[in-house]
Backbone as a printed PyTorch tensor [residue, N CA C, xyz], in Angstrom:
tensor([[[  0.8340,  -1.1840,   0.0000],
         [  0.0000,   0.0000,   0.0000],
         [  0.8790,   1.2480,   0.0000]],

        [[  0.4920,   2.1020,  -0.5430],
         [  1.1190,   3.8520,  -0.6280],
         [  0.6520,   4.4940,   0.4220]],

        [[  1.2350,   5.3110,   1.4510],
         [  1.0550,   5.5480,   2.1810],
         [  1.8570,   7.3960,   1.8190]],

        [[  1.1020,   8.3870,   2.2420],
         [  1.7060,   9.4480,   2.2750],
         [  1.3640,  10.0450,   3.7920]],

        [[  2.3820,  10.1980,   4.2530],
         [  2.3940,  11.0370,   5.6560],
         [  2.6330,  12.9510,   4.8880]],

        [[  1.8400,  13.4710,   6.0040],
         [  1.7620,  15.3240,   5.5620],
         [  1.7870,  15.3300,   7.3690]],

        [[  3.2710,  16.3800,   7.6860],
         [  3.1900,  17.3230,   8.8480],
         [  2.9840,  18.4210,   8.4570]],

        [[  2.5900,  19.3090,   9.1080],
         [  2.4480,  21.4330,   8.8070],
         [  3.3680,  21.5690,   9.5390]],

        [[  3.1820,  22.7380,   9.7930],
         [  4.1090,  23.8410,  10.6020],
         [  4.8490,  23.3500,  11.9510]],

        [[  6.2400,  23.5750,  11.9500],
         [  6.6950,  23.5830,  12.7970],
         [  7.3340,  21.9410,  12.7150]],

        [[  6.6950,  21.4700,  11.9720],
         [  7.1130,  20.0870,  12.5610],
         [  8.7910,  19.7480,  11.9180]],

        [[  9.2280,  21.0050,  10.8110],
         [ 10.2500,  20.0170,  10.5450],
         [ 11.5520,  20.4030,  11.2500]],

        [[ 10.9790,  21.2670,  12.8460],
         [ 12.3080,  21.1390,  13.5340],
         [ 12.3630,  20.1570,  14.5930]],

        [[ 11.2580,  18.9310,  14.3250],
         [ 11.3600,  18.1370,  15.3580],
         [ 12.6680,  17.1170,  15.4580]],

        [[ 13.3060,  17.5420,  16.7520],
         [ 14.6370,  17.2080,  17.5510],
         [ 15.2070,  18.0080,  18.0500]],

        [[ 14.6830,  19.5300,  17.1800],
         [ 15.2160,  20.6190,  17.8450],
         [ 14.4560,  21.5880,  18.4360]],

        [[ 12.9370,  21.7010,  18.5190],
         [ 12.3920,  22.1320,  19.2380],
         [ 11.4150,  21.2070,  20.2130]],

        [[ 11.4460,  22.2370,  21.6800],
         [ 10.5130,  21.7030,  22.8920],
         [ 11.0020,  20.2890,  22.8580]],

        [[ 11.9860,  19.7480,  22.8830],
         [ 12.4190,  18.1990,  23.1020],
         [ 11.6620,  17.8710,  24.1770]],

        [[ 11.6130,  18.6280,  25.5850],
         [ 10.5680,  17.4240,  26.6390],
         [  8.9480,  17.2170,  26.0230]],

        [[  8.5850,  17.9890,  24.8850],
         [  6.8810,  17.5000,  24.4170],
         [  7.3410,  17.0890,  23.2320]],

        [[  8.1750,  17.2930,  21.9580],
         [  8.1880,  16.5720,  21.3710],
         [  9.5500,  15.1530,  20.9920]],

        [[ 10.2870,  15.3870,  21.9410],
         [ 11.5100,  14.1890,  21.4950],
         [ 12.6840,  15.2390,  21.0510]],

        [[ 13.6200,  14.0580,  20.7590],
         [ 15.1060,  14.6400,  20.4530],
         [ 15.2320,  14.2630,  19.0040]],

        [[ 14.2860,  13.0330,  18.3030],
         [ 14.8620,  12.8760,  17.1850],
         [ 13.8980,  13.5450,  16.1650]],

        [[ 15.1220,  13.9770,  15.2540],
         [ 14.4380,  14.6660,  13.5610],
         [ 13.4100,  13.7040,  12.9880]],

        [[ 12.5960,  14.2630,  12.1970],
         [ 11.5200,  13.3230,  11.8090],
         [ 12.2270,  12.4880,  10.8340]],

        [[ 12.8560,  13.0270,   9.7570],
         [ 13.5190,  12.3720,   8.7450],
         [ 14.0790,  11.3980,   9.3060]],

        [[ 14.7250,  10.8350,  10.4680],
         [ 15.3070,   9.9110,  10.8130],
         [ 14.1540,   8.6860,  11.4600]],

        [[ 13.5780,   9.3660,  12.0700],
         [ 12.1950,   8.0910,  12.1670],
         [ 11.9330,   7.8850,  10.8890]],

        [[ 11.2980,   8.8400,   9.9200],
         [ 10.8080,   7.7200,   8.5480],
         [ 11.7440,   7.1490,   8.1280]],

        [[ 13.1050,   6.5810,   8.3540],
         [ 13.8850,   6.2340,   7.9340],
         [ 13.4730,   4.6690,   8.6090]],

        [[ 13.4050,   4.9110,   9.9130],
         [ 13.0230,   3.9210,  10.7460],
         [ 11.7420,   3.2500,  10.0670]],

        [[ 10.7370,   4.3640,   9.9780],
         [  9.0600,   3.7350,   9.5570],
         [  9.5600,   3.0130,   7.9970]],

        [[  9.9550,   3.6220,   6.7200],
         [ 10.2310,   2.8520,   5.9260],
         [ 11.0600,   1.7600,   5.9310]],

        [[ 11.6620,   1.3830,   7.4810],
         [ 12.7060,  -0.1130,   7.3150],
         [ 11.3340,  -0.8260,   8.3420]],

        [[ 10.6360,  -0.8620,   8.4710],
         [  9.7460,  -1.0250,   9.4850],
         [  8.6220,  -1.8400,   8.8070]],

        [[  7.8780,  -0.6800,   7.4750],
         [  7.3010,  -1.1020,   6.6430],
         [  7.6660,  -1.2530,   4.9480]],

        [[  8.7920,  -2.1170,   5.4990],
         [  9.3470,  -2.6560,   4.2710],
         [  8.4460,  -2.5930,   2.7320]],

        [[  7.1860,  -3.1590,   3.3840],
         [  6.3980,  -3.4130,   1.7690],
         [  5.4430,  -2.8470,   1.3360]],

        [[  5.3210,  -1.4470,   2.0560],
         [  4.6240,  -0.5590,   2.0090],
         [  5.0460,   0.6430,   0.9210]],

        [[  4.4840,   1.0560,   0.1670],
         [  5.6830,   2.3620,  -0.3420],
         [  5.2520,   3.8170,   0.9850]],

        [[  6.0890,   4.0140,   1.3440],
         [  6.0780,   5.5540,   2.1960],
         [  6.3170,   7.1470,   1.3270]],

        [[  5.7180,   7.8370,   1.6110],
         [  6.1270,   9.1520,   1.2610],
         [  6.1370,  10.4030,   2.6240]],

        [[  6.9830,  11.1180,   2.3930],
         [  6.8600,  11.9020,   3.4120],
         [  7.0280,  13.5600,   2.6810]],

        [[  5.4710,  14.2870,   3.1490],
         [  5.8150,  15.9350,   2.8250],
         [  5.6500,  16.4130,   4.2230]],

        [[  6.5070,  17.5770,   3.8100],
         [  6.2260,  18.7350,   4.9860],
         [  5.9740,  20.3030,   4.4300]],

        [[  5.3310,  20.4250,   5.3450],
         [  5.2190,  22.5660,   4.3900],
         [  4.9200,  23.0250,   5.7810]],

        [[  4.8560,  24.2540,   6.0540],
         [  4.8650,  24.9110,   7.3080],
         [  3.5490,  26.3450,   6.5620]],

        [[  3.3860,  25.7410,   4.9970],
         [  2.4970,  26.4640,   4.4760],
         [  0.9280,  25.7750,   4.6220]],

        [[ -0.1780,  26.7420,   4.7310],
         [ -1.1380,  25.7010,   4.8670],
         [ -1.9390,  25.2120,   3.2390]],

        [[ -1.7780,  26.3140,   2.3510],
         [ -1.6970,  25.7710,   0.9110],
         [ -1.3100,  25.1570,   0.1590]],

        [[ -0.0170,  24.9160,   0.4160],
         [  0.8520,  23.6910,   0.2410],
         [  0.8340,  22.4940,   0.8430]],

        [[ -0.1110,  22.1470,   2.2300],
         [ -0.6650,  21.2140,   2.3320],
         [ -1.9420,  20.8840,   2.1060]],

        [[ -2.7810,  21.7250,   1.7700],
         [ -4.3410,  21.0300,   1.2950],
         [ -3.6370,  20.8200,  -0.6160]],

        [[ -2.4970,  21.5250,  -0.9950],
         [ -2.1050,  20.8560,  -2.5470],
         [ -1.9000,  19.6970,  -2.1850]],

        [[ -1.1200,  19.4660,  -1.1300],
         [ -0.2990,  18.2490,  -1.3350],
         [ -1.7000,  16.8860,  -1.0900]],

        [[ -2.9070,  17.1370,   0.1430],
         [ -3.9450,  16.7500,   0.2500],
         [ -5.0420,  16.3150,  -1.3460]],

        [[ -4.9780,  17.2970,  -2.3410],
         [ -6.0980,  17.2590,  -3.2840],
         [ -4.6890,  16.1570,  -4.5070]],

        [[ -3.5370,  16.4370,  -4.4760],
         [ -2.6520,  15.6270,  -5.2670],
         [ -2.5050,  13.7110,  -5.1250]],

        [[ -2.8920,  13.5490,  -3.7640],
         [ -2.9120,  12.7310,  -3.1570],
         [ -3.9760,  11.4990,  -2.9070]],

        [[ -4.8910,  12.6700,  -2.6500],
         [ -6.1600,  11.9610,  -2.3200],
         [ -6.9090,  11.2770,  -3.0850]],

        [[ -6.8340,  11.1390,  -4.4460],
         [ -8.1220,  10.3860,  -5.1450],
         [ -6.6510,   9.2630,  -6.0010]],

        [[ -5.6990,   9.2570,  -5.1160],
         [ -5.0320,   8.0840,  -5.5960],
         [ -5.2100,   6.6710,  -4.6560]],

        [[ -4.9670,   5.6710,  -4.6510],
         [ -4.8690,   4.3730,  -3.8480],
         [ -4.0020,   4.9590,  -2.5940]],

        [[ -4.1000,   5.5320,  -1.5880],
         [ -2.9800,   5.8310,  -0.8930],
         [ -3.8120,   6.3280,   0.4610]],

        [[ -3.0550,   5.8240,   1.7450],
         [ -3.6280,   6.0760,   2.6160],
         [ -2.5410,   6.9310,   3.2820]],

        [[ -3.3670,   8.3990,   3.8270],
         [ -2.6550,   9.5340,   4.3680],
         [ -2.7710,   9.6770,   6.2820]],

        [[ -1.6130,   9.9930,   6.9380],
         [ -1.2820,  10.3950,   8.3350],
         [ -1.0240,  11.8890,   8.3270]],

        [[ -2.1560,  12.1680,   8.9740],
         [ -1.5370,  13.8000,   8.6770],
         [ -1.6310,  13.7280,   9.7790]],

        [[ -0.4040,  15.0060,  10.2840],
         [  0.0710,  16.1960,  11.7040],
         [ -0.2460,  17.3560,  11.3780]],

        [[ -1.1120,  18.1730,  10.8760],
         [ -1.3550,  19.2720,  10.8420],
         [ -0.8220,  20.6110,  11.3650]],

        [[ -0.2610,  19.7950,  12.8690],
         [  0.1970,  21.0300,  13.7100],
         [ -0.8560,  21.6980,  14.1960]],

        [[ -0.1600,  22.8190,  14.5190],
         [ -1.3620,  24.4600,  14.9880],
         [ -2.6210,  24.0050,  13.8220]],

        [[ -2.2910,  24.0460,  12.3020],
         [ -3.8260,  24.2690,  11.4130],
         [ -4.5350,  23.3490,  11.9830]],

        [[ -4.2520,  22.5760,  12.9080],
         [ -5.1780,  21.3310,  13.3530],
         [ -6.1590,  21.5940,  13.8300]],

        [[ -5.9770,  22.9790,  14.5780],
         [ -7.2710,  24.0280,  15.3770],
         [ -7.5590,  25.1120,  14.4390]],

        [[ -7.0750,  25.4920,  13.8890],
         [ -7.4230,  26.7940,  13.0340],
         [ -8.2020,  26.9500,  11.5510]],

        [[ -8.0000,  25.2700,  10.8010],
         [ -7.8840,  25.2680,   9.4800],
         [ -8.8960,  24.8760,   8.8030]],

        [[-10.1230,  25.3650,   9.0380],
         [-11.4530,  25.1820,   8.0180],
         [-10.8780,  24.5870,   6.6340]],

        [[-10.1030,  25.1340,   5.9690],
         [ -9.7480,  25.0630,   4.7000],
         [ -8.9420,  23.0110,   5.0230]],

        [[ -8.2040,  22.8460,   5.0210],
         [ -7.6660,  21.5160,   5.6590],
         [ -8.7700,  20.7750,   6.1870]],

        [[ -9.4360,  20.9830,   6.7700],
         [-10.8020,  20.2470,   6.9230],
         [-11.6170,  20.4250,   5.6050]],

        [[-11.9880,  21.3740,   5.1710],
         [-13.0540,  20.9400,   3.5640],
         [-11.4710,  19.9370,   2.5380]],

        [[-10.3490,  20.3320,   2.5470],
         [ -9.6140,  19.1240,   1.8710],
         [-10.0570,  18.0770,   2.0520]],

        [[ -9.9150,  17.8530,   3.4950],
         [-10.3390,  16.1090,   4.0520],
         [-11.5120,  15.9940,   3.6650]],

        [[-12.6610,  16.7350,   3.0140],
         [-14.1410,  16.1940,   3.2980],
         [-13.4490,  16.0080,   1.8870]],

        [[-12.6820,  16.4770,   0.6950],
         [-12.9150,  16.9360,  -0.3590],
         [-12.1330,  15.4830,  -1.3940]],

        [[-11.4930,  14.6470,  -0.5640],
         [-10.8010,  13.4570,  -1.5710],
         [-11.4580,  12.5040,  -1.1140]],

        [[-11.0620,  11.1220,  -1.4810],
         [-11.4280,   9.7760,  -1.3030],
         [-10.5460,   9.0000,  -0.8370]],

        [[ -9.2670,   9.5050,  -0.7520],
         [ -8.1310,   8.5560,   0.2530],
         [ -8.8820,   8.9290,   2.0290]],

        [[ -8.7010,   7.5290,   2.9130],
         [ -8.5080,   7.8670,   4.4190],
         [ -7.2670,   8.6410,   4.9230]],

        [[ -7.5060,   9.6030,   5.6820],
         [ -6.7770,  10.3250,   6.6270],
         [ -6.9540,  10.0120,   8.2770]],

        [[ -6.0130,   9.5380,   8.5160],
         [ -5.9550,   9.2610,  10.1810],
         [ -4.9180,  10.6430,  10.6300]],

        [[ -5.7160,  11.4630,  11.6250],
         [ -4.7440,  12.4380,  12.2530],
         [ -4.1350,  12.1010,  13.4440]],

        [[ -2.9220,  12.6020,  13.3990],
         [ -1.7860,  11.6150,  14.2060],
         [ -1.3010,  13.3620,  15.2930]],

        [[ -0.7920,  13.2290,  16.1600],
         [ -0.0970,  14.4340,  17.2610],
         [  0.4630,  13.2260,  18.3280]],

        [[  1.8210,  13.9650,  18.2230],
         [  2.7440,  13.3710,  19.2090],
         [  2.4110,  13.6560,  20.6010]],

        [[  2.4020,  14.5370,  20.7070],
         [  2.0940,  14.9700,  22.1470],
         [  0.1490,  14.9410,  22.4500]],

        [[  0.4360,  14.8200,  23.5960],
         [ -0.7000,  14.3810,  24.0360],
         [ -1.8100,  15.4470,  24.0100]],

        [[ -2.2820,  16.4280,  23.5320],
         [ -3.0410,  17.4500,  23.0140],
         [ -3.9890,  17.6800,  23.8590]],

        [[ -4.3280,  16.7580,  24.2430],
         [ -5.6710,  17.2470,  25.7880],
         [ -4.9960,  17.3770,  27.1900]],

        [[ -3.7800,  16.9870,  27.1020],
         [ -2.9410,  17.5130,  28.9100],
         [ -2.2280,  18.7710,  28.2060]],

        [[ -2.3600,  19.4840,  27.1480],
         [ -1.6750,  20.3840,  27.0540],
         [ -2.6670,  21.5000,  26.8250]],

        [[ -2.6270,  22.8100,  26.6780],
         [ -3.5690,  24.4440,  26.5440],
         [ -4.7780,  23.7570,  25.9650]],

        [[ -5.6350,  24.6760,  26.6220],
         [ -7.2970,  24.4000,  25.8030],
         [ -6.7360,  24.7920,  25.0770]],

        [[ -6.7670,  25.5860,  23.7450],
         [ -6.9740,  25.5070,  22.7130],
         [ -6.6510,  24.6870,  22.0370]],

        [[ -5.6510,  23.6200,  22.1320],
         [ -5.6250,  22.9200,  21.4400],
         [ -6.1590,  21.4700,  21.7260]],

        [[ -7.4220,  21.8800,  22.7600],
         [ -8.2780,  20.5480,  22.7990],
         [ -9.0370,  20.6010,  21.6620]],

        [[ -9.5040,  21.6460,  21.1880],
         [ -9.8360,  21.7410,  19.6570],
         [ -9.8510,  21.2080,  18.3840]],

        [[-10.0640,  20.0350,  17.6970],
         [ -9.1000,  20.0220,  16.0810],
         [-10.5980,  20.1400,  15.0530]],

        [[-10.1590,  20.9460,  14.1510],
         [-11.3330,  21.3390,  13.4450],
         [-11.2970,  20.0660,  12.0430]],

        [[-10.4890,  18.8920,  11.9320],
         [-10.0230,  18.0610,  11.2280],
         [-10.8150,  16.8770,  11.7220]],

        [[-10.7670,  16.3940,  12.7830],
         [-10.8860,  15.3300,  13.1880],
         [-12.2220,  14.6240,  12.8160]],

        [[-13.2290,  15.1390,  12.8400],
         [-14.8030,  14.6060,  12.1990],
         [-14.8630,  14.4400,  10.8170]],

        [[-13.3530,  14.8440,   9.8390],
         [-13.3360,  14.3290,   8.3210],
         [-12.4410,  13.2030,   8.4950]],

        [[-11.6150,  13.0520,   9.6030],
         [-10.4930,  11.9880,   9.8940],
         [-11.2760,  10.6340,  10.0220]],

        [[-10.7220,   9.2150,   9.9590],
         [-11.4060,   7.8500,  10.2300],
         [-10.6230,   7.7030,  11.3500]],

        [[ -9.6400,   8.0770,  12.1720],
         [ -9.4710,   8.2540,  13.5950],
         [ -8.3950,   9.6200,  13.7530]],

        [[ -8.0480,   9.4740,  15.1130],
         [ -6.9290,  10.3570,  15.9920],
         [ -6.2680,   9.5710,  16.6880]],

        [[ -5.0170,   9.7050,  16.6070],
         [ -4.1170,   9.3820,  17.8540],
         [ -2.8480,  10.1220,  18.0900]],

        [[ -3.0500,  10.5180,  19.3900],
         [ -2.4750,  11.7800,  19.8410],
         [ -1.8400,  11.0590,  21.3000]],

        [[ -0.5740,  11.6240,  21.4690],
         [  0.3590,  11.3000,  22.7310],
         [  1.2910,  10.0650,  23.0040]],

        [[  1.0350,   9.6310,  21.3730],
         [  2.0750,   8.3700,  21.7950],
         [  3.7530,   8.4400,  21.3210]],

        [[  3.5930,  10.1530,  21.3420],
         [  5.3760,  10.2680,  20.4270],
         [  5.3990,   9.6790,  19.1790]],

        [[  6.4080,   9.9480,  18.2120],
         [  6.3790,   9.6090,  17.1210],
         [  6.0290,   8.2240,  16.8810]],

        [[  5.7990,   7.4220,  17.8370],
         [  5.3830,   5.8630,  17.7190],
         [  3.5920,   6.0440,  16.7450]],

        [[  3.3940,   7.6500,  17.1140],
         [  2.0170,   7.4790,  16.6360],
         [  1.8060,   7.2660,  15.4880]],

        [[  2.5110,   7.7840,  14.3740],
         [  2.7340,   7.5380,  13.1780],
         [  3.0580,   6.1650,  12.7750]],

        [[  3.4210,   5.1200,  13.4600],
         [  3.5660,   3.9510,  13.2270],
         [  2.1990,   3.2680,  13.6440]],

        [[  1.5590,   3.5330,  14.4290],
         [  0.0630,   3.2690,  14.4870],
         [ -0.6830,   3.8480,  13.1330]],

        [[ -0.8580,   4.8670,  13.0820],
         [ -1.2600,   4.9450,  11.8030],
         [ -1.5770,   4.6560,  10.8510]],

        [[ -0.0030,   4.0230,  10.2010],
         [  0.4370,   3.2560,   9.3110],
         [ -0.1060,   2.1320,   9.6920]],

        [[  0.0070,   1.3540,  10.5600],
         [ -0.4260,   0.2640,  10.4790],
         [ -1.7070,  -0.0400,  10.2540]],

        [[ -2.6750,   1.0700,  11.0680],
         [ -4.2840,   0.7690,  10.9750],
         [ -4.2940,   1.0120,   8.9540]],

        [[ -4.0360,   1.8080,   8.7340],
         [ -4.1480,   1.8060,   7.2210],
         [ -3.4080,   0.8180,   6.2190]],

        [[ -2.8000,  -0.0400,   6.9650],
         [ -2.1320,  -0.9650,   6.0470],
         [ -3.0620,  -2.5940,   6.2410]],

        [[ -3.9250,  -2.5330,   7.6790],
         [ -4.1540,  -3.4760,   7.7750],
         [ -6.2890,  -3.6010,   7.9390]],

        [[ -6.5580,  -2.5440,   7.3020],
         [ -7.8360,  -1.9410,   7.3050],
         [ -8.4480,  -2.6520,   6.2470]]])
């Protein structure tokens, strides 16, 4: 199965920012991990810190065979537009957050995504993305 993972904003300094909520390691080095992991899967990985450049990367994606993990980041609360994407293709989107999002600020008990998503999983550190993957590989 094709699998495309999409983080937003902020995420591609993960190792180097807030290490006690999000970790020490760069993402690029986990998918390194997730693609030796899921050997027979094809993986893709985008990032944009733009939010147009991820509902492109969303409408490019979506009406192919391919099941998507998105991190949204912050647009996760903010992004009407990222939510009509998700209503707007035919691939599943499972939204994934490392950190645990409900022990951290109300506002981001919020996600304006999640009711176009076929689940959430939030707080398990980058392990979450390997959940993900798996529910969509084995769905």
């Amino acid at each position: 199965m094709k699998i495309q993972i999409i983080n937003g904003p902020n995420l591609n300094l993960l190792g180097k920012r807030e290490t006690t909520v999000y970790g020490s390691e760069p993402f690029e080095n986990y998918f390194e991990k997730l693609k030796q992991r899921f050997s027979g899967h094809e993986l893709h990985y985008f990032q944009s810190n733009v939010e147009g450049e991820i509902i492109d990367q969303l409408h490019k994606v979506g009406f192919e065979d391919v099941g998507v993990v998105l991190n949204a980041g912050a647009y996760t609360h903010t992004s009407v537009a990222i939510h009509d994407a998700i209503a707007a293709i035919k691939s599943p989107v499972v939204e994934v957050h490392i950190s645990n999002v409900y022990a951290r600020e109300e506002f981001r008990h919020k996600s304006l995504i999640t009711s176009k998503c076929v689940g959430l999983i939030t707080g398990f550190g980058l392990e979450g993305y390997a959940m993900a993957i798996n529910y969509l590989v084995e769905k």
